[in-house]
DOBA-875080 format. One record per residue (C-alpha): chain; x, y, z. Coordinates in steps of 0.5 Angstrom, whole numbers, plus 500, padded with zeros to 3 digits. Layout:
BEGIN
  kette   c1   c2   c3
      A    X    Y    Z
...
***
This chain:
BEGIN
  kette   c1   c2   c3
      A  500  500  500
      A  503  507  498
      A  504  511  504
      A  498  516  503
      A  495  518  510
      A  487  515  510
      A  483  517  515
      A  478  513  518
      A  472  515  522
      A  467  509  527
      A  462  511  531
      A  460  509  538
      A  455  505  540
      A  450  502  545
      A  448  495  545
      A  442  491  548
      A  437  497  547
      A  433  495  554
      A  431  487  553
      A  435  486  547
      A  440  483  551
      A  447  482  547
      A  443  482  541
      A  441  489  538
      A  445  495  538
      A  445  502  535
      A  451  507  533
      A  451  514  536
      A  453  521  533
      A  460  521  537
      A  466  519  533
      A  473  515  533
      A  477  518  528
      A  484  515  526
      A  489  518  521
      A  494  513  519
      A  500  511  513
      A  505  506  513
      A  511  509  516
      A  519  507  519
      A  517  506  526
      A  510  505  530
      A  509  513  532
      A  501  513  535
      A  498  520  538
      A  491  521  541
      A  488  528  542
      A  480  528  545
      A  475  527  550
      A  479  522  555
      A  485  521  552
      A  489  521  557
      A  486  514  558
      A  488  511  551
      A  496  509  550
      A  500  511  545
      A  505  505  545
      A  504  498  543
      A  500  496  547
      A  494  501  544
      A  489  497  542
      A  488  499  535
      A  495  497  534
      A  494  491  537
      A  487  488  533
      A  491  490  527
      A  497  485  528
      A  492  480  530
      A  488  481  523
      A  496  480  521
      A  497  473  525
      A  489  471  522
      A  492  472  515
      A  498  470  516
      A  501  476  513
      A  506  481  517
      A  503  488  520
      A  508  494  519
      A  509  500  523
      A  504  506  522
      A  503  513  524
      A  497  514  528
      A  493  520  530
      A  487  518  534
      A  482  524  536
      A  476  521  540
      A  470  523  541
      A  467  518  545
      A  466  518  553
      A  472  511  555
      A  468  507  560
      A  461  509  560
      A  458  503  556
      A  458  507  550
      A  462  503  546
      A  469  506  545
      A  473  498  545
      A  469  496  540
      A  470  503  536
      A  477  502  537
      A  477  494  535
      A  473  496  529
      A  478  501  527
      A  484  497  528
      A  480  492  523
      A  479  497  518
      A  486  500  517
      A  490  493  518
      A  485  491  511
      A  487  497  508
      A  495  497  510
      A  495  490  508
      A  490  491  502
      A  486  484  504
      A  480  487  500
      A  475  486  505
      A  468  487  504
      A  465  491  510
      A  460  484  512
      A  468  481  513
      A  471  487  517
      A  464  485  521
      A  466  478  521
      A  473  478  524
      A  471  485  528
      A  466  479  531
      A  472  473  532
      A  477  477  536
      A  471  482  540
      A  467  475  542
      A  460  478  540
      A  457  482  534
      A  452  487  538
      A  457  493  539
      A  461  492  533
      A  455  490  528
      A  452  497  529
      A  460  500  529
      A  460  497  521
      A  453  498  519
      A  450  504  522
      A  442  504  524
      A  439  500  529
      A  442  492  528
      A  440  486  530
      A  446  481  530
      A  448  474  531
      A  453  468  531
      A  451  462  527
      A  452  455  529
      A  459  455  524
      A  462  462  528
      A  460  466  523
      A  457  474  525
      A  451  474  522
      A  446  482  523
      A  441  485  519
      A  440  493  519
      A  433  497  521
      A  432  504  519
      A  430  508  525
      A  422  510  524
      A  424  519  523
      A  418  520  528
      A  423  518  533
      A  430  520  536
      A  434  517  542
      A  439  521  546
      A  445  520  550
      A  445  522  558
      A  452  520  560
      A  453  521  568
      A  460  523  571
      A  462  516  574
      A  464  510  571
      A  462  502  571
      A  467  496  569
      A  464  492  564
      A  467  487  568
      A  464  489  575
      A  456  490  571
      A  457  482  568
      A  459  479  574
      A  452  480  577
      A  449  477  573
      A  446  471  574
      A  448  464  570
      A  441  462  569
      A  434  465  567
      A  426  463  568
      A  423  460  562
      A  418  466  565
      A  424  471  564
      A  427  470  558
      A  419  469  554
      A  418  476  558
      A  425  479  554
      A  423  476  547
      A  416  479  547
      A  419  485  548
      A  425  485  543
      A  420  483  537
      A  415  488  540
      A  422  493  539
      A  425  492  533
      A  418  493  530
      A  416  499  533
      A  422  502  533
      A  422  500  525
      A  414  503  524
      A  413  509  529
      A  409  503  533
      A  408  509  539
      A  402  504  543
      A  407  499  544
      A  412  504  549
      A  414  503  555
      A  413  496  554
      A  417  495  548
      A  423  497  553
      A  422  493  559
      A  427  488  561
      A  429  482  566
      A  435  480  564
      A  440  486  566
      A  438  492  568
      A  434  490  574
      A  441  486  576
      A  444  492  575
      A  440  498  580
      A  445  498  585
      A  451  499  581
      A  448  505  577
      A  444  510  583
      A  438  512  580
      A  438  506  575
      A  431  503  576
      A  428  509  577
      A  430  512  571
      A  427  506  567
      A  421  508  570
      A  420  515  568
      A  414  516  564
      A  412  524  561
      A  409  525  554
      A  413  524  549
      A  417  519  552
      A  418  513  550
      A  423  509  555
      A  430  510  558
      A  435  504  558
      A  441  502  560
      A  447  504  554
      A  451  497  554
      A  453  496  561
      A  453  502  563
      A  453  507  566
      A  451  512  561
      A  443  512  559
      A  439  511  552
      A  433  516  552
      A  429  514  547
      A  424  521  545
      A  419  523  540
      A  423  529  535
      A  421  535  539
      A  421  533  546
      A  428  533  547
      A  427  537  554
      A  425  529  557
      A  432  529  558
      A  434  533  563
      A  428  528  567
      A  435  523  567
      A  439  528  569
      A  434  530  575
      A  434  523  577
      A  442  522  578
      A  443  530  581
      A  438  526  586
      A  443  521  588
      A  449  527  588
      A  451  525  582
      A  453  530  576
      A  451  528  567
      A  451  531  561
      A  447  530  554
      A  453  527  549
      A  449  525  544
      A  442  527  540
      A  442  522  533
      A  443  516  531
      A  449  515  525
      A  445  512  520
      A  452  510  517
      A  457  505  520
      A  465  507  519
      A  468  511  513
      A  474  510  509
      A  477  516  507
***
């Protein structure tokens, strides 16, 4: 590859969308960007929110997923330059790894000239990540619905967001370890339990897909982690709770412990209700977010 600098840009995202536990997900208006070229030596910078928290060695995770696409194929990574600029909050639940990892596909394709479509960068996104929701939403954009099949294979299917609807993201000022959110939950559910969240999954995709407004707040229950997850998040369970016209629901953003508040367009006040509730419980939040991406990673 010719040392021309390329430019690629991911979005954030947020996964399990209330009861749609590991399996849906959306991109978000708030972006990774990656300037990269071949180079003598490995040189990597990060400017942007949180980028004191992202190395600028060889352990930086980019960098690592491109040489671990390179030990997938067989070929051989070269050092590249590498200025990060991220825009994505780092340990919030709003999926900065993913972003990363997603980038570090795309530019290990690119650097080696793999040729690779974007349904196989989601493949192997997929491989290395261990699941497709966030990834599925960081290379399609829109809502995506996202699976592994009984070979191994990422499987995941884009929606268009209906535009009578919009969601925002309320991002409060402490940070939960995917680690520590995972690790109370429980290693089985009730038949009772998993009906309950597969109703509401199918009632989400539609709804979220048609305008179908009767069906909210149902559409956004959930048993299988949020209410695991209440102590861990001050103000969780009544956030999930909030109810006010032009609302449709609130859930926890992945693991959290950054909020998604699904809206009507024209009622994007119903935010601050989020940010009232964690004031409540002494802690301060910001709006990062108003839109979803339409549009998964660009190439430049």
């Amino acid at each position: 590859m010719p040392a021309v600098r390329r430019t690629v840009r991911v979005p954030a995202s947020s996964a399990n969308l209330g009861p749609g536990f590991d399996a849906l997900a959306l991109p978000l208006s708030l972006y990774l960007e990656c300037r990269f070229r071949p180079a003598d030596s490995l040189v990597i910078c990060a400017s942007g929110r949180d980028s004191g928290l992202i190395s600028t060695g060889e352990d930086n995770f980019i960098w690592r997923t491109a040489l671990r696409v390179a030990a997938d194929t067989g070929a051989r990574m070269p050092p590249i330059e590498l200025e990060i600029a991220n825009d994505i909050p780092v340990g919030k639940g709003l999926g900065s790894s993913a972003a990363a990892l997603t980038a570090g596909v795309v530019i290990a394709n690119e650097i080696l000239g793999l040729g690779w479509d974007a349904h196989r960068v989601l493949d192997e996104a997929a491989q290395i990540e261990g699941h497709p929701d966030n990834v599925a939403a960081c290379v399609l954009g829109s809502i995506v619905a996202s699976a592994i099949d009984s070979e191994g294979v990422a499987r995941a299917v884009r929606l268009e967001l209906d535009p009578h609807y919009n969601v925002a993201v309320v991002v409060p000022d402490f940070v939960l370890p995917t680690s520590e959110a995972r690790r109370v939950l429980p290693q089985t559910y009730s038949r009772e339990d998993t009906v309950f969240n597969v109703q509401r999954s199918a009632l989400l995709i539609v709804a979220l897909a048609t305008g179908a407004r009767d069906v909210f707040p149902t559409a956004l229950e959930d048993r299988l982690h949020q209410p695991y997850r209440y102590d861990l998040v001050p103000g969780l369970e009544e956030i999930t709770k909030l109810r006010a016209p032009g609302l449709l629901g609130c859930a926890l953003s992945g693991a959290g412990p950054s909020i998604l508040v699904f809206h009507e367009r024209g009622h994007e006040r119903v935010c601050e209700l989020v940010r009232e509730v964690f004031a409540s419980r002494g802690h301060k939040s910001e709006i990062v977010c108003s839109a979803v991406s339409t549009r998964g990673y660009k190439l430049e």
